[in-house]
N, C-alpha and C positions, 0 to 999 in steps of 0.2 A: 672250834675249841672254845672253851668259855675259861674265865679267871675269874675267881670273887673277890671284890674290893671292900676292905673294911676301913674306919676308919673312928676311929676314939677321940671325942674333943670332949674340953670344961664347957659345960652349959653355962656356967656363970661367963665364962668369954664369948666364945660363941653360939649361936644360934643352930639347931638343928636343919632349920632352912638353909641357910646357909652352907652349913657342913654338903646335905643333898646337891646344892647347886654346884659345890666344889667337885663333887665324884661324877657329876654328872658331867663337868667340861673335862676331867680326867676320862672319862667314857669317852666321849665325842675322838678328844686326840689320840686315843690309843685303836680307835675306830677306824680314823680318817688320819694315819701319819701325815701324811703330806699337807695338810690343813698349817701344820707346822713351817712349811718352807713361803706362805704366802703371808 
């Protein structure tokens, strides 16, 4: 199954990099729950 994640931030706050690396560790834990319990 696949879900697509969006996600809208102020570039004057944050950084695009940024933002990427935030969905990216939201990818990871929704990947791997139990990453969660260690």
């Amino acid at each position: 199954d696949l879900m697509n994640l969006t996600m809208v931030c102020d570039h004057r706050i944050l950084y695009g990099a940024d933002g990427a690396e935030f969905l990216a560790m939201v990818r990871k834990l929704l990947e791997e729950p139990l990453s969660l319990a260690m």
